[in-house]
Backbone as JSON, one array per atom type, in Angstrom:
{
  "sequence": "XXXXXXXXXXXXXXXXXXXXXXXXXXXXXXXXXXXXXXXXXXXXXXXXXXXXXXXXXXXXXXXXXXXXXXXXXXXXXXXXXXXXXXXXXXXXXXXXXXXXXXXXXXXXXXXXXXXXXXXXXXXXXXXXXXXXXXXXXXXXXXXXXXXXXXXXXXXXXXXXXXXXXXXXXXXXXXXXXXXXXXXXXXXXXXXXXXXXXXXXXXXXXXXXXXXXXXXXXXXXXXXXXXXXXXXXXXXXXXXX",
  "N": [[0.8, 18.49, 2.5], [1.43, 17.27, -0.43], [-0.48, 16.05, -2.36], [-4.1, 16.21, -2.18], [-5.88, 14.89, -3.51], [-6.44, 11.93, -4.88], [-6.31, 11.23, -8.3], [-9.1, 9.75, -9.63], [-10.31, 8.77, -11.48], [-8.0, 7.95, -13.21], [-7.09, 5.97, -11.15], [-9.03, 3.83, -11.09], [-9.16, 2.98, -13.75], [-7.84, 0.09, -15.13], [-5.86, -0.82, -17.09], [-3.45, -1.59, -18.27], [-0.17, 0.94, -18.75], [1.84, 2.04, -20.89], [4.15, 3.22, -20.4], [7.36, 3.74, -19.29], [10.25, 2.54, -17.83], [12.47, 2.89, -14.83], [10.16, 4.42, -12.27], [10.94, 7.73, -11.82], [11.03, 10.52, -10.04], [10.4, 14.1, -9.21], [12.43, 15.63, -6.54], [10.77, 17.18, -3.72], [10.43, 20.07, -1.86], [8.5, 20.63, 0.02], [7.31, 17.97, 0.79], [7.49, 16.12, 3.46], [10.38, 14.69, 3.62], [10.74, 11.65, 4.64], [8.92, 10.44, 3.07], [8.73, 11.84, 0.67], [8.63, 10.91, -2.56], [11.66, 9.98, -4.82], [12.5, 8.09, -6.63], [10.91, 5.2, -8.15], [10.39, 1.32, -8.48], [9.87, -1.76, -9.81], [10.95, -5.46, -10.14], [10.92, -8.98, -11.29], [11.9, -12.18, -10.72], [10.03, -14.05, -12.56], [8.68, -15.72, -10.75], [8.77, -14.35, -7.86], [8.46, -11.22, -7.16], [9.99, -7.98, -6.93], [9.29, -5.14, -4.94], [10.6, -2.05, -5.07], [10.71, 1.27, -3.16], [12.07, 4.64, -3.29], [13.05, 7.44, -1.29], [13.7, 10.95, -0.26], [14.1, 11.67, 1.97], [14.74, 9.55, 4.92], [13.59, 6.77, 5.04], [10.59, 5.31, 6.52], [11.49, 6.32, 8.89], [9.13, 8.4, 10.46], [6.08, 7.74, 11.46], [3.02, 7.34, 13.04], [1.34, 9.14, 16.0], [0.41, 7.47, 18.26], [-3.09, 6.83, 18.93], [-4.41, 5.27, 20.77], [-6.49, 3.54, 20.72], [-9.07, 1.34, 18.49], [-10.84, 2.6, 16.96], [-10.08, 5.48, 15.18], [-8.07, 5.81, 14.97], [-4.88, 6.19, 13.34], [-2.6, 5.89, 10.17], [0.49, 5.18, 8.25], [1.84, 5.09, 5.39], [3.48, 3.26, 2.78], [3.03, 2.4, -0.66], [2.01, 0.69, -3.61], [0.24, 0.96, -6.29], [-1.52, -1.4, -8.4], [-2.02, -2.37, -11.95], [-3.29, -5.34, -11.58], [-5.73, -7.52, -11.64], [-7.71, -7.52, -8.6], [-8.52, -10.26, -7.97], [-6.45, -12.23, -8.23], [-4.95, -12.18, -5.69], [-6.63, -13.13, -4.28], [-9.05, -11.53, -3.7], [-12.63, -10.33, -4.49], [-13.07, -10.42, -7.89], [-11.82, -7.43, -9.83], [-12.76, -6.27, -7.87], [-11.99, -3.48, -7.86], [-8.59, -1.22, -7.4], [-5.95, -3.16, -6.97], [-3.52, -2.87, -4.77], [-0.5, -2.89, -3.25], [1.28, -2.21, 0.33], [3.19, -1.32, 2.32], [3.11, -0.55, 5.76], [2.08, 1.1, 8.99], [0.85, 1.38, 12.16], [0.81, 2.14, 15.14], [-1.74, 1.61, 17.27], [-3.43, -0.56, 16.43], [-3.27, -4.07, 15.49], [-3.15, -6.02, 12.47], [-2.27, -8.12, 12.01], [-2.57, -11.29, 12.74], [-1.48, -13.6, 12.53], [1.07, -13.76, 12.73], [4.48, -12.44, 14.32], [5.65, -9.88, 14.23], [7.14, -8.15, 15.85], [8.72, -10.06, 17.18], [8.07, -10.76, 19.88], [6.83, -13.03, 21.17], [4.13, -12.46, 21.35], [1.83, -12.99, 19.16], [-0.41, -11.15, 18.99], [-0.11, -8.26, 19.67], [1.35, -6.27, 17.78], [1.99, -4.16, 15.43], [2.8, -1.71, 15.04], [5.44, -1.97, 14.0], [6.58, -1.31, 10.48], [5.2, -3.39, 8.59], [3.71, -5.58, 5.79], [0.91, -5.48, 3.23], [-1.63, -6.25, 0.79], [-4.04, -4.65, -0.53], [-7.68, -3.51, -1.52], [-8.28, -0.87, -3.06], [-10.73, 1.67, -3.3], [-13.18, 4.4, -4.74], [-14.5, 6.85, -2.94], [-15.94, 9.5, -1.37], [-16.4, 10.57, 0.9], [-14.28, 10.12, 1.89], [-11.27, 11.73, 2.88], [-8.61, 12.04, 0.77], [-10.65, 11.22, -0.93], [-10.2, 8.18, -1.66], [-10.42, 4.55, -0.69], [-10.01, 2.02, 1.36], [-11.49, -0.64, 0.51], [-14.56, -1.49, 1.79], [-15.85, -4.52, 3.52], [-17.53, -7.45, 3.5], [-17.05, -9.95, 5.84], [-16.95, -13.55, 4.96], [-19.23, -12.95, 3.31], [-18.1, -11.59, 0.66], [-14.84, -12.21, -0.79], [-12.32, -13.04, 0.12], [-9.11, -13.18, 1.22], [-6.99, -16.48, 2.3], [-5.14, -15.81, 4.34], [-6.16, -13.19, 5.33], [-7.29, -10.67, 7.85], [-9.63, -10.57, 8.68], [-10.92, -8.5, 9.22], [-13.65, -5.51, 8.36], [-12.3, -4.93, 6.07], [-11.23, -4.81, 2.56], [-8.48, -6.18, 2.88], [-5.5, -7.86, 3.61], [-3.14, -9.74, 5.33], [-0.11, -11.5, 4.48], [2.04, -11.8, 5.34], [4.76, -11.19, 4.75], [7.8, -9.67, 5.26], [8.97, -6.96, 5.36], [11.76, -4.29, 3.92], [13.38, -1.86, 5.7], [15.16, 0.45, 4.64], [18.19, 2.88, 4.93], [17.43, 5.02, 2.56], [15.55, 3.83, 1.46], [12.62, 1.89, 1.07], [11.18, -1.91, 0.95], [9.71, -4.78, -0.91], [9.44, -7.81, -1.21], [7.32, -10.19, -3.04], [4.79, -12.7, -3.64], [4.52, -13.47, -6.52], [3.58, -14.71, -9.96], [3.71, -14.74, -13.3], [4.12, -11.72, -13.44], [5.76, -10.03, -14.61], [5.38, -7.05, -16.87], [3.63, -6.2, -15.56], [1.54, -3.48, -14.59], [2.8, -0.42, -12.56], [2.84, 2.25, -9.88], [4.02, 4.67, -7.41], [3.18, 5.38, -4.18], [3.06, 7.74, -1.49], [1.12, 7.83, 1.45], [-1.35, 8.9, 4.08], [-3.2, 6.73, 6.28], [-6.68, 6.8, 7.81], [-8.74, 5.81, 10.77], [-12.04, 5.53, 10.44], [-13.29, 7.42, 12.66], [-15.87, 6.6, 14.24], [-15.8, 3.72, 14.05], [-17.14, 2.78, 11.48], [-18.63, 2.35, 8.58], [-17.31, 4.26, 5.72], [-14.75, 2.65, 6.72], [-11.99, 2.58, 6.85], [-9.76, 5.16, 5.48], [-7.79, 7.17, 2.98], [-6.96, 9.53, 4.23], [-4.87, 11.26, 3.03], [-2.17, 12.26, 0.57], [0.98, 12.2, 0.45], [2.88, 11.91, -1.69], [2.9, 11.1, -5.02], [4.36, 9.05, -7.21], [4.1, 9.11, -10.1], [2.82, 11.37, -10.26], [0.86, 11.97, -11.34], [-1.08, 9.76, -11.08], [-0.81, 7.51, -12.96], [0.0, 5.18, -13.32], [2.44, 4.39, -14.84], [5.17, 2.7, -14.5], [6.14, -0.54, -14.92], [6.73, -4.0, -14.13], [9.76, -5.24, -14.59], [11.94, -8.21, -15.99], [14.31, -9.27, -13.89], [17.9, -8.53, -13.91], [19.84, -11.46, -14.86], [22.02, -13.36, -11.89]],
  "CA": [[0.96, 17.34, 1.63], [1.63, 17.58, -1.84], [-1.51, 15.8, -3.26], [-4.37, 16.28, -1.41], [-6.81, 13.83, -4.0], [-6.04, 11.41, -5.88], [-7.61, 11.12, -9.89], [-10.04, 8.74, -9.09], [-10.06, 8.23, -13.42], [-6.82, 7.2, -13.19], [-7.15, 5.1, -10.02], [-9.91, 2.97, -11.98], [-8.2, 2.09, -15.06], [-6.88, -1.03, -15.16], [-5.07, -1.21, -17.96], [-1.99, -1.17, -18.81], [0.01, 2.26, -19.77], [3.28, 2.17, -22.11], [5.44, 4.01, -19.84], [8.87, 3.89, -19.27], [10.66, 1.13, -16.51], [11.38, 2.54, -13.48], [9.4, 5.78, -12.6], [11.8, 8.54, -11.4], [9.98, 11.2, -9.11], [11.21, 15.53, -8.99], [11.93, 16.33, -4.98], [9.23, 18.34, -3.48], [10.75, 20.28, -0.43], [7.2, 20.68, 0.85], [6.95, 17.18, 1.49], [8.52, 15.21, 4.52], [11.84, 13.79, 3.1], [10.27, 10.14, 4.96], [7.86, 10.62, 2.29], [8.75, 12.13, -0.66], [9.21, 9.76, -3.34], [12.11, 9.96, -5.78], [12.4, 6.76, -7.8], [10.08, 3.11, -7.57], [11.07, -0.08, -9.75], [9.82, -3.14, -9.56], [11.57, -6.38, -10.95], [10.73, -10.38, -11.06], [12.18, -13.31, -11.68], [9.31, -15.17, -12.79], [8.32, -16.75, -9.76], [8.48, -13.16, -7.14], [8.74, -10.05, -7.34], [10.15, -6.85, -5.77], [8.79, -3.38, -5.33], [11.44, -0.63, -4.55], [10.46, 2.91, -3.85], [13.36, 5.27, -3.03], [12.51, 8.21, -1.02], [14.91, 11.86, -0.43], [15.02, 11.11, 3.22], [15.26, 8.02, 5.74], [12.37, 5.84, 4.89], [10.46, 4.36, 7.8], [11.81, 7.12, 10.0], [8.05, 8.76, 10.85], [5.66, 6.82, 12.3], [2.16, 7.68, 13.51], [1.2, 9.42, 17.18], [-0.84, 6.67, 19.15], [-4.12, 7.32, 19.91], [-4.94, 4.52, 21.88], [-8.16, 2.56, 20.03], [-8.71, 1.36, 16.82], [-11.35, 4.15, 16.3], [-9.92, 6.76, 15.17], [-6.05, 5.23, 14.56], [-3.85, 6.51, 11.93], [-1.92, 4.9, 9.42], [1.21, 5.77, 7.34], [1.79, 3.57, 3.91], [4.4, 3.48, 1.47], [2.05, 1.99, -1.63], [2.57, 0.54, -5.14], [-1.35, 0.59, -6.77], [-1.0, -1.85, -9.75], [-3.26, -2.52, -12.51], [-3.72, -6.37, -11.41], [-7.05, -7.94, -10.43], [-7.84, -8.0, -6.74], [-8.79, -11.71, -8.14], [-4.95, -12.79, -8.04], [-4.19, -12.58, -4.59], [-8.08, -13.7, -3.09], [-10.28, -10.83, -3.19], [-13.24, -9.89, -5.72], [-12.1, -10.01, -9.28], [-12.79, -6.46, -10.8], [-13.66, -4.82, -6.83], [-11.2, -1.92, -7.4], [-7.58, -0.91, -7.6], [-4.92, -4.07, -5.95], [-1.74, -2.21, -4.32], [1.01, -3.54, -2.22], [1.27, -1.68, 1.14], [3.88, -0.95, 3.89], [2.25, 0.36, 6.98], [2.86, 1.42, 10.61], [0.21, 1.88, 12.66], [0.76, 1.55, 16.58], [-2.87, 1.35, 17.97], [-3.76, -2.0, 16.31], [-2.46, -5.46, 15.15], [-4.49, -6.72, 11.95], [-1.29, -9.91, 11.42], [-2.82, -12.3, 13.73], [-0.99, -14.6, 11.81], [2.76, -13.13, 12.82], [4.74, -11.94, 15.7], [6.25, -8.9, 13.82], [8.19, -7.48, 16.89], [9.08, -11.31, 18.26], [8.7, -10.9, 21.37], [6.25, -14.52, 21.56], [2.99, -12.84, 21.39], [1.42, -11.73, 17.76], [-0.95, -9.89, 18.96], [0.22, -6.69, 20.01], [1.87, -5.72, 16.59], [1.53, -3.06, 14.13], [3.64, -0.23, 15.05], [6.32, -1.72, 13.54], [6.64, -1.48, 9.52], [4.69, -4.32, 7.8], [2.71, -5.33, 4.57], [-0.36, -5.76, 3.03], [-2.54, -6.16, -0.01], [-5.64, -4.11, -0.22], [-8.05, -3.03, -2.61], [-8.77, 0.61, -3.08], [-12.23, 2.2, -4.16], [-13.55, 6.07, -4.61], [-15.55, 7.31, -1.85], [-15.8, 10.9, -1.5], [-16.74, 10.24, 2.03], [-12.51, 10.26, 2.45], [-9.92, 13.1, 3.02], [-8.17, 12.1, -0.56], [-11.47, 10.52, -2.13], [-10.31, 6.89, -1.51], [-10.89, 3.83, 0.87], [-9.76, 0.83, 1.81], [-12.83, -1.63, 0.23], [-15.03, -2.22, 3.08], [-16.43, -5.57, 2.6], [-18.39, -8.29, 4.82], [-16.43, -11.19, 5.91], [-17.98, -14.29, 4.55], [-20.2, -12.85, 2.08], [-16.86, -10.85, -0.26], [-14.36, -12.98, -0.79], [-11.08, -12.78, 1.48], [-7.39, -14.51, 1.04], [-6.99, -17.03, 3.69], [-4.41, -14.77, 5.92], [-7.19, -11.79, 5.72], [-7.38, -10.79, 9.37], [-11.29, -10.72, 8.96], [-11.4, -7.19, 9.51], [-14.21, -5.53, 7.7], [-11.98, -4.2, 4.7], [-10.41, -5.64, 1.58], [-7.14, -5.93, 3.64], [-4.9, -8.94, 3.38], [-1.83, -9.54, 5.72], [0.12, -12.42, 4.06], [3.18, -11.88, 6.24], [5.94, -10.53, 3.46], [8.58, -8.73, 5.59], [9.73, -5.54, 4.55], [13.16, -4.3, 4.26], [13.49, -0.52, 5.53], [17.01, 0.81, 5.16], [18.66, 4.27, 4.43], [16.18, 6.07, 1.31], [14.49, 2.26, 0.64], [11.57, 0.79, 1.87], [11.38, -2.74, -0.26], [8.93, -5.84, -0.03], [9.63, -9.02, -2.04], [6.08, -11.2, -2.99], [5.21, -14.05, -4.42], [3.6, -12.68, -8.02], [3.58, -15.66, -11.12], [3.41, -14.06, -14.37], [4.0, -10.42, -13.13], [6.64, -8.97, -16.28], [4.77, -6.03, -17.66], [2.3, -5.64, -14.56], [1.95, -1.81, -14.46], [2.5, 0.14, -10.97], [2.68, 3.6, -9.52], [4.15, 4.56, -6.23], [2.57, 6.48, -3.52], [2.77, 7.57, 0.13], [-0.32, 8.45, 2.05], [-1.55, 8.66, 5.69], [-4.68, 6.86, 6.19], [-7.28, 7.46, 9.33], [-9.78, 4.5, 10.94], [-12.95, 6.16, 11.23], [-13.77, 7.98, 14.38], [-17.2, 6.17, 14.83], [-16.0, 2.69, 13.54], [-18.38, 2.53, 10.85], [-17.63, 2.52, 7.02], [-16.47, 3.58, 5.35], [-13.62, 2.19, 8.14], [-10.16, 3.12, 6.75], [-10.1, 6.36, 5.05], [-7.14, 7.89, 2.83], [-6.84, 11.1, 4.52], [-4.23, 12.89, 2.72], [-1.19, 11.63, 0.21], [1.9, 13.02, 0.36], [3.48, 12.04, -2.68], [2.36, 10.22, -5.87], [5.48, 9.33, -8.25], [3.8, 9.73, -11.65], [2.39, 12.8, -10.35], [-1.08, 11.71, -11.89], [-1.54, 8.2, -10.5], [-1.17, 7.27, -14.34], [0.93, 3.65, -13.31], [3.76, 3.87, -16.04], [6.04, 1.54, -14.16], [6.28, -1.48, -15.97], [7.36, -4.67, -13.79], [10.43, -6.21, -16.11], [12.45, -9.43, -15.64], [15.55, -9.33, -13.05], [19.04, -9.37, -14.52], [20.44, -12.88, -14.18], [23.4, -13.13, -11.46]],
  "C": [[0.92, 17.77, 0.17], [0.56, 17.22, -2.61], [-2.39, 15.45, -2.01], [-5.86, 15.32, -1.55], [-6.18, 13.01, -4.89], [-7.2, 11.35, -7.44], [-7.8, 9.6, -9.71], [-10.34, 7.95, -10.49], [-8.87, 7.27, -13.34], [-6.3, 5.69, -12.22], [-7.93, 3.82, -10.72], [-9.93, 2.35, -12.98], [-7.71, 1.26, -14.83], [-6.32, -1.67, -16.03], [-3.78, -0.34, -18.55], [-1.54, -0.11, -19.78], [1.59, 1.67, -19.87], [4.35, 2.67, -21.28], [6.54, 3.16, -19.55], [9.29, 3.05, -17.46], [11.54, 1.77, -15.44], [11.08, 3.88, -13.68], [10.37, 6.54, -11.45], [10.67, 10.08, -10.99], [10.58, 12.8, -8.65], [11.39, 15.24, -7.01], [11.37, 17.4, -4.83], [10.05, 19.19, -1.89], [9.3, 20.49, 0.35], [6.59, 19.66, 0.79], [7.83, 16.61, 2.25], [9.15, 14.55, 3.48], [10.97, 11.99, 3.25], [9.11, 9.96, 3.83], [7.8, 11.39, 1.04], [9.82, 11.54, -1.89], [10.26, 10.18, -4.2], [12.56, 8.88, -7.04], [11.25, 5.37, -6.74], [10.37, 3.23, -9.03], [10.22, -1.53, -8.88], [10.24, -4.61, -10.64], [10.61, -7.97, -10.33], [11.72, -11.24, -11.9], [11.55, -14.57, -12.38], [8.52, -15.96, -11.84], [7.96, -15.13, -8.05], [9.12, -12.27, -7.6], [8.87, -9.35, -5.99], [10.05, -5.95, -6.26], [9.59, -3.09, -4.38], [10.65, 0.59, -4.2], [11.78, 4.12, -2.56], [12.63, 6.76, -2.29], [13.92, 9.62, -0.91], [15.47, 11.33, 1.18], [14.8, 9.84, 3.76], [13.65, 7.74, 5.68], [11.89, 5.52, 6.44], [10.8, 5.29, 8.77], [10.69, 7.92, 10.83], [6.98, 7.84, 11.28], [4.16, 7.46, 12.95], [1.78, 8.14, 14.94], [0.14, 8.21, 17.3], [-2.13, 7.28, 19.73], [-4.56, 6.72, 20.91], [-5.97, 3.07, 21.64], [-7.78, 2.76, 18.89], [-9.58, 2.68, 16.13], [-10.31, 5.32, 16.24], [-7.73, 7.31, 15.41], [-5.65, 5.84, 13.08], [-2.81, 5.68, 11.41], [-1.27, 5.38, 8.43], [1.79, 4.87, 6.49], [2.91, 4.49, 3.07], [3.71, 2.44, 0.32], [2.43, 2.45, -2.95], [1.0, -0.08, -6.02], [-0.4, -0.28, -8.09], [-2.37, -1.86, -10.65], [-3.88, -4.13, -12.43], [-4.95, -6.23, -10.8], [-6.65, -8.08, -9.39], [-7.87, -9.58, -6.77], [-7.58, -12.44, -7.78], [-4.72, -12.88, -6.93], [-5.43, -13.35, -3.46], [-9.28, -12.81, -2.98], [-11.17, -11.0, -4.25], [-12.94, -9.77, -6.74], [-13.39, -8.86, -9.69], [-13.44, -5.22, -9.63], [-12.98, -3.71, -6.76], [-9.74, -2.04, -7.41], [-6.74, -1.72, -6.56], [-4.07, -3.03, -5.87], [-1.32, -2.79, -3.01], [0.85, -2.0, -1.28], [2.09, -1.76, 2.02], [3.54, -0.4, 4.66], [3.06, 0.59, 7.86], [1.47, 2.08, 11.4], [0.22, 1.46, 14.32], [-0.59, 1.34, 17.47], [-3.55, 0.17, 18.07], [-3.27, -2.99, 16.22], [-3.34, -6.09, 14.38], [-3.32, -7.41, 10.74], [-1.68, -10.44, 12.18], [-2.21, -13.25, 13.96], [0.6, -14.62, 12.45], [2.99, -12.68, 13.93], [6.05, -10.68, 14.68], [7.79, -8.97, 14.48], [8.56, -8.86, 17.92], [9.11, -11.39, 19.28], [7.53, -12.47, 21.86], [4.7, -14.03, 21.26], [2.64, -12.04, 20.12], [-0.1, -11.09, 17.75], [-0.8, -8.65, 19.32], [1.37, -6.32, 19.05], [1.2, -4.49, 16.3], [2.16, -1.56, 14.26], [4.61, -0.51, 14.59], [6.15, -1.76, 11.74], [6.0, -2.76, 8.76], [3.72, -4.46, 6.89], [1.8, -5.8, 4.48], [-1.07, -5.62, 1.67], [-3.85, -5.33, 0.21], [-5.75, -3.41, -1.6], [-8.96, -1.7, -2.24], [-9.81, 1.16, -3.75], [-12.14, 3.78, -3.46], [-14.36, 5.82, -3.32], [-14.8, 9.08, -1.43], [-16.44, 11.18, 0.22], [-14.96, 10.58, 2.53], [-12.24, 11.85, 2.19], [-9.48, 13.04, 1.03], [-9.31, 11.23, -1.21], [-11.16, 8.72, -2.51], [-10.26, 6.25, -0.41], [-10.0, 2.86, 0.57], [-11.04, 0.14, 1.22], [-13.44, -1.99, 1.44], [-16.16, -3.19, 2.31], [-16.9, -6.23, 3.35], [-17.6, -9.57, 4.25], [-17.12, -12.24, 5.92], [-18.85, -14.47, 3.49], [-18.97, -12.31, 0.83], [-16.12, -11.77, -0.23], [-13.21, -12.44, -0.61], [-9.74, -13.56, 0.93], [-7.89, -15.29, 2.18], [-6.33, -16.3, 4.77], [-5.11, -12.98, 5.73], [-7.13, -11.91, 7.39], [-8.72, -10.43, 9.81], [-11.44, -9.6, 9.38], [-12.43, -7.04, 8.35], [-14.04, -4.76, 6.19], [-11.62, -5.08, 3.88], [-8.85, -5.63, 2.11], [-6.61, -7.3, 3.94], [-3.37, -9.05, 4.44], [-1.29, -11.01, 5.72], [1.19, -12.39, 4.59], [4.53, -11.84, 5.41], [6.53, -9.18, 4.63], [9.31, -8.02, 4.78], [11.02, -5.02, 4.88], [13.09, -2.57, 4.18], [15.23, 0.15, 6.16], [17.26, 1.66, 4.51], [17.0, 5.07, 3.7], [15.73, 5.08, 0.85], [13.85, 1.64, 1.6], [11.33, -0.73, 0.37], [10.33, -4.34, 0.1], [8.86, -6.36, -1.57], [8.04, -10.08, -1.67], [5.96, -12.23, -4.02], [3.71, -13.82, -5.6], [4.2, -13.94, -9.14], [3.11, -14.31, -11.93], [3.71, -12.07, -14.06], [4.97, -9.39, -13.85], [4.89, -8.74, -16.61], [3.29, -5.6, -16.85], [2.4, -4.12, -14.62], [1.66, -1.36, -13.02], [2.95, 1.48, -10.87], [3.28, 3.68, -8.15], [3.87, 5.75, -5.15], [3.05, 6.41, -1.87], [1.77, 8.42, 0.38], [-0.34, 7.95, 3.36], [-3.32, 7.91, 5.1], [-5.45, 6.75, 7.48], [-8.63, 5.89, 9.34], [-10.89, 5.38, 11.38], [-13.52, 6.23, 12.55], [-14.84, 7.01, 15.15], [-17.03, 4.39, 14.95], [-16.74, 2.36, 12.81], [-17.9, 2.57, 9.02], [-18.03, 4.06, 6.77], [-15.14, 3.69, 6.58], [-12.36, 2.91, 7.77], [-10.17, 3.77, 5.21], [-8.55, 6.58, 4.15], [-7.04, 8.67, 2.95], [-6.18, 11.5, 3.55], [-3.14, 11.85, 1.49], [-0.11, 12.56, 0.08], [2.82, 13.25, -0.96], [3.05, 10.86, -3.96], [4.09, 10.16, -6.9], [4.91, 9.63, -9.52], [3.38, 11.5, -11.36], [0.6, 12.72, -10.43], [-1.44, 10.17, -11.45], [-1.77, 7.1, -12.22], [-0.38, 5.84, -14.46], [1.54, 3.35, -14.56], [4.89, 3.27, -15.42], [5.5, 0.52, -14.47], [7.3, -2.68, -14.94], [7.96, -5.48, -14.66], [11.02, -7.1, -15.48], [13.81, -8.91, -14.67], [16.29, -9.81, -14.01], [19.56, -11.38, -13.71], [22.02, -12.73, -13.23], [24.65, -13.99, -12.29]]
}
């Protein structure tokens, strides 16, 4: 993997950097093509927004081995950290770093809410491609030095389509569009010109024991700034 921590400085900042609209990314041959970023953009028209991130090879094409249980499940993300409060979409205002998430994890199903793969029943999801909100904190307890927020349902404060797991993990049911070198997920963001974002892929791992911290960033494969320094700049959509 190409980055094997993330700057945990940089991760923690939440304020807005100056950079340049969209963030354009070198290719790395020593990371998986499905995973090595070369451009993210994100646009709005005022009312939603969409995060791009462009990769060298076929997006979505890798996919996690099944283990079987949620202990000890893996999880592969295409992720756009921003500098917004967690407060905006339902969680903690101020508990740690909001980012948009595309997953794939075949062992669990944490949309309760959704039938992903339509076949009538939504619980047996999650191997196919779908998103998520979550808020990211240090812990040096991880592979790359971050978590998933583990949080107590009830006492932390949750969206309503949280799937009451015990993380900061949100599944608001925003289908994702994975086609050729683009993975792409349109949300429903007010005010979001000049949000700042970053775009990453990372594997992440459900601890072995079930215990926190629960869902681990093992490893990241590719960061587009390079430094997790979020100089993408969400600007207005041309008008058609």
């Amino acid at each position: 993997m190409k980055h094997s921590l993330f700057a945990c400085a940089a991760l923690t900042a939440l304020t807005a950097s100056a950079g340049a609209h969209p963030v354009n990314s070198p290719q790395d041959t020593s990371v998986d093509p499905a995973f090595d970023i070369t451009r993210v953009t994100a646009t709005t028209d005022g009312r939603l927004v969409t995060f791009m991130m462009e990769v060298a090879g076929v997006a979505g094409s890798v996919t996690p081995e099944p283990t079987g249980q949620l202990a000890g499940a893996n999880v592969e993300a295409y992720v756009w950290p921003t500098n917004l409060d967690p407060a905006v979409v339902g969680f903690d205002a101020g508990s740690g770093t909001l980012a948009l998430a595309i997953t794939a994890h075949p062992d669990f199903d944490d949309t309760p809410l959704f039938d992903e793969n339509g076949d009538g029943d939504p619980a047996n999801d999650g191997a196919g491609w779908h998103s998520h909100w979550v808020v990211l904190t240090a812990d040096e307890a991880c592979g790359a030095g971050l978590k998933v927020r583990d949080v107590s349902p009830g006492q932390d404060l949750l969206p309503a389509t949280a799937p009451y797991l015990p993380i900061a993990l949100d599944s608001p049911g925003m289908s994702p569009v994975i086609d050729g070198h683009l993975a792409q997920i349109t949300v429903p963001l007010a005010d979001g010109e000049s949000v700042s974002f970053d775009g990453v892929t990372a594997s992440l791992h459900v601890n072995d024991a079930g215990t926190a911290p629960l869902l681990c960033v093992s490893g990241v494969h590719d960061i587009a700034s390079g430094d997790l320094s979020l100089p993408g700049v969400i600007m207005a959509s041309e008008p058609h």
